[in-house]
N, C-alpha and C positions, 0 to 999 in steps of 0.2 A: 762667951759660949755660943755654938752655933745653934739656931732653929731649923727645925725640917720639920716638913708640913707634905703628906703623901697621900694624895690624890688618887681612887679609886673607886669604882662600883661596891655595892654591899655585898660581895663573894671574893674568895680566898684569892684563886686561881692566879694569877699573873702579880696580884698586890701580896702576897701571903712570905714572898720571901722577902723581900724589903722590907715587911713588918716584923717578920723573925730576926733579919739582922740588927736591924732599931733596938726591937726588944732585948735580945740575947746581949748588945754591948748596952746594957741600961740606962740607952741614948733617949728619952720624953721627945717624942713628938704629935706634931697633930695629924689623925686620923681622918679625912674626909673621904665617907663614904658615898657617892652620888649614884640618885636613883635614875636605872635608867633610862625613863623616858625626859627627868632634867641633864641627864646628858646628850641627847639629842637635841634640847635647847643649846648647850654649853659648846658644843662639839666644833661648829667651827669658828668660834672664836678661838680656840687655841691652836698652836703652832703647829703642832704634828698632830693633831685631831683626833689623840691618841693617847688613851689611860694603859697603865698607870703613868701618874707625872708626880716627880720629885722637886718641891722648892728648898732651896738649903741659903737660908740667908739671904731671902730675894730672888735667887737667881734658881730659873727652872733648869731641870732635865728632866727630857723625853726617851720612851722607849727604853721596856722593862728590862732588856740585859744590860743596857749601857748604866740605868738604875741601880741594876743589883752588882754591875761589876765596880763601881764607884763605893758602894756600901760597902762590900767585901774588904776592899780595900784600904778603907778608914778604918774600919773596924775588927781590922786584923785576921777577916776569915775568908781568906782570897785563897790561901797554900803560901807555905813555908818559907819557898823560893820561886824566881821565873819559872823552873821546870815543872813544877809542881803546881802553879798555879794554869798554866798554861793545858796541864795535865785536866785537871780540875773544870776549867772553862771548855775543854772537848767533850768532856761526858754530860756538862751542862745544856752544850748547845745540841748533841744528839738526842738527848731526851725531849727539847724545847722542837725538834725536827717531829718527835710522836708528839707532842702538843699539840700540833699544828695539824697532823694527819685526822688528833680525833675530834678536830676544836668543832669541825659542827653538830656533830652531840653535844656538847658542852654549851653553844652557840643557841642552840633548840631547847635545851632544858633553863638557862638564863634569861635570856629573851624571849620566849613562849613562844612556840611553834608552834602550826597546825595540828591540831588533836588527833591522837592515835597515832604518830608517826614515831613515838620514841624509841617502840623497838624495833624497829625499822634502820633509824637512826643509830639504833647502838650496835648492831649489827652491821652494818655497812661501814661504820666510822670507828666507832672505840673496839671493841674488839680487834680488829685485824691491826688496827696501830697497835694495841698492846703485845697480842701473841707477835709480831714482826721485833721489837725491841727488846720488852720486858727481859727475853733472855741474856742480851747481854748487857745489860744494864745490873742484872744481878751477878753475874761473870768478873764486871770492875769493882763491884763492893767487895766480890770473896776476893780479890786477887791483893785488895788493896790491905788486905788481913789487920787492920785498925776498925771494925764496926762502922766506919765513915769511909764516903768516896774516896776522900788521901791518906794518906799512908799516914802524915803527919798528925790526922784526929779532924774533927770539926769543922767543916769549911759552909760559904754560901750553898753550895749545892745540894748539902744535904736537907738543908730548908726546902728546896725547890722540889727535890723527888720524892721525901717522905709525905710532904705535905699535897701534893698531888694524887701520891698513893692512896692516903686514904679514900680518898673518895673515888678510885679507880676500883680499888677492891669490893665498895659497897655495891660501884655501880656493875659491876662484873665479879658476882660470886663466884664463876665458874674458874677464875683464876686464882682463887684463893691459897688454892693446895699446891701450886707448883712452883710460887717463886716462898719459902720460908725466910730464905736469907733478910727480904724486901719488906715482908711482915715485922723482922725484928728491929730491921733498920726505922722502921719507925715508932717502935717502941722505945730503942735508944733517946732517938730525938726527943720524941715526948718524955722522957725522965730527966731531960736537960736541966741542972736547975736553975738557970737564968732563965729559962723560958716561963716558970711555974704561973707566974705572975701574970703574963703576959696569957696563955692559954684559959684560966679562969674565968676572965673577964672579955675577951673574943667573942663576937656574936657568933652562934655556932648557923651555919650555912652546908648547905650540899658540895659547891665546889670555893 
């Protein structure tokens, strides 16, 4: 039987769907959380200098979509088929495009930033990535009329967007009321019940 051992900071954000995928096929692995000013110890000692990292049997991988898209795949929650998976990994990586637009909000509240700048920060950075995507990211959830991004049911992605959501909506009340579809989608996930287990015991974090 194989070991996996997944390598990340003490918040969700970028480790949260490789641990839904683990968890959900009720694959045991080990959890390393690193704090992160011992990640700036650790940092260039490794290869891509770059969390999260996956070891599976010894042998690492780097860089969280190659991560999640290796998981998905072992564990059956890729889509159905090429088309469908292919499908699947375009609305993963347009959403990971708003990751990126709001990541220094997120960057500011993990790493502590200069005091007083967070709404500054969430105004400049999260908000405008949200209202620019949010809408059609809930556009492929209704279109895909399965509750889940594929039409097929359950895939990696919906670990990725529900679980980012929440802490999108907390940190941005004022989007609350416009996407409902987005709300429910992650109430879906959360009633998962292979995740049950897995959600209990999760240290709970902002992002």
């Amino acid at each position: 039987m194989s070991s996996f051992k997944l390598e990340y900071l003490p918040c969700r954000y970028l480790g949260e769907p490789a641990r839904m995928i683990l968890a959900f096929a009720g694959q045991e692995f080990e959890d390393v959380r690193i704090a992160p000013d011992d990640w700036k110890k650790l940092r260039t000692s490794r290869f891509y200098q770059t969390l999260p990292i996956l070891t599976v049997d010894g042998e690492e991988i780097g860089q969280s979509t190659a991560i999640w898209h290796y998981l998905a795949r072992k564990f059956n929650l890729a889509g159905k088929d090429e088309l469908e998976q292919a499908q699947v990994n375009a609305v993963g990586e347009y959403f990971r495009d708003m990751m990126n637009s709001a990541l220094p909000y997120v960057l500011y509240l993990v790493w502590g930033g200069r005091p007083g700048k967070e709404e500054f920060m969430r105004q400049t950075h999260l908000l405008p990535a949200l209202n620019a995507t949010l809408p059609k990211i809930a556009q492929l959830l209704k279109s895909s009329k399965s509750g889940f991004f594929a039409k097929s049911g359950v895939t990696w992605v919906d670990f990725l967007i529900s679980d980012y959501m929440i802490s999108a909506f907390k940190a941005a009340p004022e989007i609350n009321d416009k996407f409902p579809e987005l709300k429910n989608h992650i109430e879906k996930v959360q009633k998962l019940p292979q995740l049950q287990k897995y959600f209990k015991t999760r240290p709970e974090t902002d992002w």
